[in-house]
C-alpha positions in Angstrom: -3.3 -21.9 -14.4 -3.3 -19.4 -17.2 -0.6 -19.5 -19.6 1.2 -16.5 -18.7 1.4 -18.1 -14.9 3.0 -21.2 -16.7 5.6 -19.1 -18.1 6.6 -17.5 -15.1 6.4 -21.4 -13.2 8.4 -23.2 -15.6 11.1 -20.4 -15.1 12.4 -19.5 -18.9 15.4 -18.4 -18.1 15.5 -15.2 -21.0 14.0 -12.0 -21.3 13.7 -9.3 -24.2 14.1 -5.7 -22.9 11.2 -3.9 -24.5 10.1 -0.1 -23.4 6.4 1.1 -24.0 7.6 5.0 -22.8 8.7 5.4 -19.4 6.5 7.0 -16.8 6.7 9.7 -15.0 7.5 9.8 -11.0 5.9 12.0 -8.3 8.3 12.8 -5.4 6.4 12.3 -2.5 9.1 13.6 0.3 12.7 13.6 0.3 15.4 14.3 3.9 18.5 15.6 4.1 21.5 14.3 6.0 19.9 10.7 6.9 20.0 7.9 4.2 17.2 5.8 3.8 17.0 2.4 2.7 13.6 1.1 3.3 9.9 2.0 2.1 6.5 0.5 3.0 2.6 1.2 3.1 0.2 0.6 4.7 -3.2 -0.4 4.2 -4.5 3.6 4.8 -2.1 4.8 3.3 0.5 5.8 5.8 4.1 6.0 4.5 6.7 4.0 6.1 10.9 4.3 6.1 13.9 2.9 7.5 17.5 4.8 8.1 20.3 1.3 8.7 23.0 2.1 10.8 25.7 2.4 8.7 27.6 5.4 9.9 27.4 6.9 13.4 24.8 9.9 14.6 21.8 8.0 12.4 18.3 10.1 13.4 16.3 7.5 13.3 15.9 3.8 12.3 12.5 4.1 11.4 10.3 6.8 10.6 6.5 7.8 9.6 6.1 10.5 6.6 3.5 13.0 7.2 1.1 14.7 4.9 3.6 17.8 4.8 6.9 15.6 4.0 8.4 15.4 7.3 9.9 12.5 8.7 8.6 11.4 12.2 10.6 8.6 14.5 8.2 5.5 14.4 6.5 4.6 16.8 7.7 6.8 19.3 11.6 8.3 20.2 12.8 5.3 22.9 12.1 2.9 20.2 14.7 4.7 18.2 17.2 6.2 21.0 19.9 3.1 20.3 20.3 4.0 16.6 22.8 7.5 16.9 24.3 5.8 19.6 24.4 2.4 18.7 23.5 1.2 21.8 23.1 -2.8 22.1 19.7 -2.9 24.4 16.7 -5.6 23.8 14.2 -2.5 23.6 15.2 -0.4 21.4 15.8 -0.8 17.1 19.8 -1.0 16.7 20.4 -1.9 13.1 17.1 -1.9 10.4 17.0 -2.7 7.2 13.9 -3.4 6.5 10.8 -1.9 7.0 7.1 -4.3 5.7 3.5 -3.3 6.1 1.2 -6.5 6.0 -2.3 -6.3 7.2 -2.8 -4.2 10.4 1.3 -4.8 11.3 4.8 -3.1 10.5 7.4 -5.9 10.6 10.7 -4.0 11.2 13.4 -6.1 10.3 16.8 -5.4 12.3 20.2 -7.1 11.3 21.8 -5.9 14.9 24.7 -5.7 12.9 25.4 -2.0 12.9 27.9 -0.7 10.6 28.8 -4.0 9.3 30.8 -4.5 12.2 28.8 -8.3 13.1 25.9 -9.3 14.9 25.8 -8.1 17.8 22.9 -10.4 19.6 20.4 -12.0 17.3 19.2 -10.6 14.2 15.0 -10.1 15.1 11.8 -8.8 13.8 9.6 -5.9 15.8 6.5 -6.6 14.9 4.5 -3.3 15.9 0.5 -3.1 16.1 -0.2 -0.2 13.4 -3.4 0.4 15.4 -2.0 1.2 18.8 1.4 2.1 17.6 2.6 0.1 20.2 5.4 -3.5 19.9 2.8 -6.6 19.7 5.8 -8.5 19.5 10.0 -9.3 18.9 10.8 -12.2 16.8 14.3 -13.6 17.4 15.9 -15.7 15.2 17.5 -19.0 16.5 21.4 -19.3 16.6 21.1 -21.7 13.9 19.6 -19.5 11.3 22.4 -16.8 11.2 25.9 -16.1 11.1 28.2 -13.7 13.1 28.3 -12.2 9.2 24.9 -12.1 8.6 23.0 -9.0 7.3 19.4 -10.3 7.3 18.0 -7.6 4.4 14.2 -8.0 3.2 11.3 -9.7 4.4 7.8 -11.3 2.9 5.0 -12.5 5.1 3.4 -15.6 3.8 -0.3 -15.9 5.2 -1.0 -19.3 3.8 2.4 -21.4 5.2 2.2 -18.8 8.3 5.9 -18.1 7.4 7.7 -15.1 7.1 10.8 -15.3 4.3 13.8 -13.2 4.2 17.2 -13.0 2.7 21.0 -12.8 3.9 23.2 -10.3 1.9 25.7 -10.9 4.0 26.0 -14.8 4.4 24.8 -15.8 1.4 21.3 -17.8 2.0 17.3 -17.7 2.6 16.2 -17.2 6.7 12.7 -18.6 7.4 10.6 -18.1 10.3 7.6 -20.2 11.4 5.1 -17.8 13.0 3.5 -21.2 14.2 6.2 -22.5 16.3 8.5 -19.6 16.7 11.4 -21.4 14.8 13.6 -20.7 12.5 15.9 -21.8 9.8 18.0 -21.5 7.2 18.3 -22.8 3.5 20.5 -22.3 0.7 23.2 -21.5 2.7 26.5 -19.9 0.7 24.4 -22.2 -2.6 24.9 -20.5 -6.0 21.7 -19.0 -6.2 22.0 -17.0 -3.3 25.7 -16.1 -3.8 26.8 -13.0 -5.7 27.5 -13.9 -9.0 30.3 -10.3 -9.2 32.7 -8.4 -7.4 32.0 -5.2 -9.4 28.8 -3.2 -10.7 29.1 -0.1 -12.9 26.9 2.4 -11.5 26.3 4.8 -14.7 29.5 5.5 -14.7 30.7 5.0 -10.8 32.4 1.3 -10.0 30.3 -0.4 -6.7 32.9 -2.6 -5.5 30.9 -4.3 -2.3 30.0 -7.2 -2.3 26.1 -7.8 -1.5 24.7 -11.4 -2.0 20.7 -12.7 -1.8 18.9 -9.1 -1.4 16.0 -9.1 -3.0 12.7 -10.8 -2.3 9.4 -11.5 -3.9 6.7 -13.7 -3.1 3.5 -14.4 -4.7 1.1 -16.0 -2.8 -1.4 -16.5 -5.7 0.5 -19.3 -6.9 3.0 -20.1 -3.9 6.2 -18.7 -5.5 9.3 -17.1 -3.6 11.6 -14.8 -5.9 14.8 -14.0 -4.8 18.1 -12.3 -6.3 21.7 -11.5 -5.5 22.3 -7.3 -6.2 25.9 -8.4 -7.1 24.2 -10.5 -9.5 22.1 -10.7 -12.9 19.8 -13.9 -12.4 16.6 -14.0 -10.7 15.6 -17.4 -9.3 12.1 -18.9 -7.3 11.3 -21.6 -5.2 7.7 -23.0 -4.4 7.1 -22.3 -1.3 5.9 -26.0 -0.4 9.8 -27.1 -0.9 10.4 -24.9 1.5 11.3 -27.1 4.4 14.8 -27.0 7.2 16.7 -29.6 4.7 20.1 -29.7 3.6 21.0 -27.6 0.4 21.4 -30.9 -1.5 18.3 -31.5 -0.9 16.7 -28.3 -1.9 18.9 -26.9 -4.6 17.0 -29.1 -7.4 13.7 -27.0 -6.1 15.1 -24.0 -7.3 15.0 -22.8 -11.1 16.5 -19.9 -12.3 13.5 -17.6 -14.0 15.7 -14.7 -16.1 18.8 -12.8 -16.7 17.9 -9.3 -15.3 20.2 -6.5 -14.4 21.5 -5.9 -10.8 18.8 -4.8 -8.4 18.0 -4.3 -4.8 14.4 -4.9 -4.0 11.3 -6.9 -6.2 8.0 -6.9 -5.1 5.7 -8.9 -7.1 2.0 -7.5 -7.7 -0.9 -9.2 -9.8 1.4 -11.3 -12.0 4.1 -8.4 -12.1 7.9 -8.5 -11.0 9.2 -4.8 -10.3 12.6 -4.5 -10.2 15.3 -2.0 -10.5 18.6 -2.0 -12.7 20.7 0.1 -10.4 23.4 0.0 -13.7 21.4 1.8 -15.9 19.7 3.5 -13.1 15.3 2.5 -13.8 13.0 0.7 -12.6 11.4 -2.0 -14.2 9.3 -4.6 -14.4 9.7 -8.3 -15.6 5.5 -9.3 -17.8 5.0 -13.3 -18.1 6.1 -13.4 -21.1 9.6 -12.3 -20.2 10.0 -8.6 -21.5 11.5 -6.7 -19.4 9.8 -2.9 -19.7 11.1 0.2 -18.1 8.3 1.7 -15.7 10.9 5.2 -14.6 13.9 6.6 -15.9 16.2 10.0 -15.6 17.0 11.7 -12.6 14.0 10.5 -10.8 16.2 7.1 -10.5 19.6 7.0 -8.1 19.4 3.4 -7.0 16.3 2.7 -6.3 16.2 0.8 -3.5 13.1 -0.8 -1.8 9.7 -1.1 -3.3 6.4 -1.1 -2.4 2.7 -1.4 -3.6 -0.5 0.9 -2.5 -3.5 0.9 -4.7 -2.2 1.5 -7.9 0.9 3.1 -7.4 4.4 1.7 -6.9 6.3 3.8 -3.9 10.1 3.3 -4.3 13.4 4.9 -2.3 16.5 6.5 -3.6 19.3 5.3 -1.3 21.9 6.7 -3.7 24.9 4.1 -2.4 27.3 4.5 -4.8 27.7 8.0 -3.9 26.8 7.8 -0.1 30.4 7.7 2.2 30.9 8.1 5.3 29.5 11.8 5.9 25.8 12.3 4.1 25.0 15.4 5.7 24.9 17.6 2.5 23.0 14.2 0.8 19.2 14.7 0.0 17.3 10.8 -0.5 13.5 10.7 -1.5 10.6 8.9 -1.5 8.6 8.9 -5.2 5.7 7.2 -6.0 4.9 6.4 -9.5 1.7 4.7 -11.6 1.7 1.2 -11.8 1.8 0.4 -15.8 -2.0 -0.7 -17.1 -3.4 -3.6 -18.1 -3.0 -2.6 -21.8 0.7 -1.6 -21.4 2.0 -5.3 -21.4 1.9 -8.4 -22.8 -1.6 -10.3 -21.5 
């Protein structure tokens, strides 16, 4: 294991903030009047979003970008007829949060808890063929891996354990799903690590008083590492992924390490021994080296909570969701898509 690896393993729980010139961000598309969340690609290319149902009349729930910047429901209209609606119906998306290409899939993560109002039936996963644009299949979590609270928020698909990760912002804890067996389970359930950690961030200026707990996710599968953070929260911990296991959070909690003190962010994705992450504070995007400096990758007014992350050749695609200034009527609200370099190998610490 190199030594840089080590660092990030043994989980030094510091950083120093360094910045090497901040880059600048290409905005790919942007829509008016729907808030998205969500942002994935795939393996061609193809641009993918989600719109959570958070307020009624919602367009979509998910949506392709084109070439020209338009956004197109995904995969087809009836898949996305329950969101404006909010129409509780086992064919149709009704809450999404989440949106992950992996391989020749789209794994369309839906809470079913629209508008924060509770779970309506069981939080699930569309899993949707990106070759026939057509639902391979729905993976529903068991009654024993959520709570009528619950707001399952990001996902990670883990070839090697056959597993797919994900977090709970609502309930505090980690959801797992074994793609073997069609279980699922829960682990560090309402444990410190997952749990929010304040009941306030200071969005340049604008007080975020919601409380949002485990949100976002990382996992490399190099070395077998799941990262995960609160947003109300400043400390970014991991997990192997072989301590993993349906145990009791006694059990488990002395598997987890806390890796640094970060600023509040909403996604991580983790990319050839990279963490990207956002400070929605101080309104960047960053990214965490092995040997704990934290750079800035984009700054300015290409930044308004950047939201979800996500990694095609060798550029970072990222969402402005713009919450602390989203209420209940975004109709005169724009949100974009940008897309930015990803820094080079001589930019940071080898």
């Amino acid at each position: 294991m190199a030594l840089k690896q080590l660092f990030f393993t043994m989980g030094l729980a510091f950083f120093s903030a360094h910045s090497l010139g901040a880059q600048t961000a290409q905005k790919l598309a942007s829509i008016k009047g729907t808030q998205i969340t969500g942002v994935t690609v795939s393996g061609n290319g193809d641009v993918f979003v989600n719109a959570p149902n958070w307020r009624s009349g919602v367009e979509f729930a998910v949506a392709k970008v084109s070439n020209s910047g338009s956004f197109e429901a995904y995969p087809n209209e009836q898949l996305n007829s329950c969101v404006a609606s909010t129409r509780v119906s086992d064919d149709c998306f009704l809450a999404v949060q989440s949106v992950v290409a992996h391989d020749d899939k789209l794994y369309v993560l839906d809470t079913r808890n629209p508008q924060f109002k509770g779970v309506k039936d069981a939080p699930r996963i569309f899993v949707i063929d990106l070759e026939t644009n057509t639902v391979e299949s729905v993976l529903t979590l068991g009654s024993s891996a959520y709570h009528s609270d619950s707001y399952i928020n990001d996902l990670r698909v883990d070839d090697k354990t056959n597993r797919i990760y994900m977090t709970d912002s609502g309930h505090a804890g980690l959801v797992i799903y074994d793609l073997g067996d069609n279980s699922s389970y829960r682990i560090l359930d309402n444990h410190q690590s997952t749990r929010a950690e304040t009941s306030t961030l200071d969005i340049a200026g604008k007080p975020f008083t919601n409380t949002v707990h485990s949100d976002g996710l990382a996992l490399d599968s190099q070395h077998d590492i799941v990262y995960f953070h609160a947003l109300s929260g400043y400390s970014l911990y991991a997990i192997d992924t072989q301590d993993i296991k349906p145990t009791s959070n006694d059990d488990i909690a002395n598997k987890v390490r806390k890796i640094a003190t970060t600023g509040a962010p909403d996604g991580l994705i983790y990319h050839d021994g990279i963490l990207y992450l956002a400070d929605l504070e101080k309104q960047l995007v960053q990214y965490l080296t092995p040997d704990f400096t934290l750079h800035t990758l984009v700054n300015g007014d290409a930044v308004n909570w950047a939201d979800t992350f996500s990694i095609h050749g060798d550029s970072l695609y990222y969402t402005n969701s713009k919450i602390q200034d989203a209420g209940s009527d975004v109709s005169d609200m724009e949100f974009e898509v940008y897309k930015v370099a990803l820094p080079s190998q001589g930019s940071h610490t080898e």
